[in-house]
C-alpha positions, 0 to 999 in steps of 0.5 A: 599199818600197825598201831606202832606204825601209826603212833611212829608216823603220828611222831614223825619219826625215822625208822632208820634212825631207831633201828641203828640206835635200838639194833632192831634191823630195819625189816623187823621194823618194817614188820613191825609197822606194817603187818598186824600178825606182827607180834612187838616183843617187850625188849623191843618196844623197850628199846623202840621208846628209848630211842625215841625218848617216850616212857615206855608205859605211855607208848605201851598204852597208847599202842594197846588202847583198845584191848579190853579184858 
C-alpha cells in the first residue's frame, strides 16, 4: 500500500466517495493506493484533499514525510 492509501485508510475514508466528488476514476484511485510506481500528480492530490476536506499542504507533508534531499 501506498503512503496515500495508508493516510486514506488511517482517515477511514471512502474511495468511492472521493472519486464521484474529485472525478478521479476509481482504478486510478486504486492505483493510487496500492501500487508505489504510481506517480499522484498535484491536481490530484489537490483534489483528493478537498473532498476529503484536509489542507492540501498538510496531506502533502504528511504523504512525503520521509523524502529527504
Amino acid at each position: 500500500m501506498t503512503e496515500l492509501g495508508e493516510y486514506l485508510a488511517k482517515r477511514s475514508i471512502n474511495k468511492s466517495e472521493v472519486s464521484r466528488k474529485t472525478g478521479i476514476s476509481k482504478p486510478r484511485l486504486s492505483e493510487l493506493t496500492l501500487k508505489e510506481s504510481a506517480h499522484l500528480r498535484a491536481k490530484e492530490l489537490y483534489l483528493i484533499s478537498l473532498a476529503i476536506g484536509a489542507d492540501p499542504c498538510d496531506v502533502l507533508k504528511e504523504i512525503y514525510a520521509g523524502l529527504e534531499l
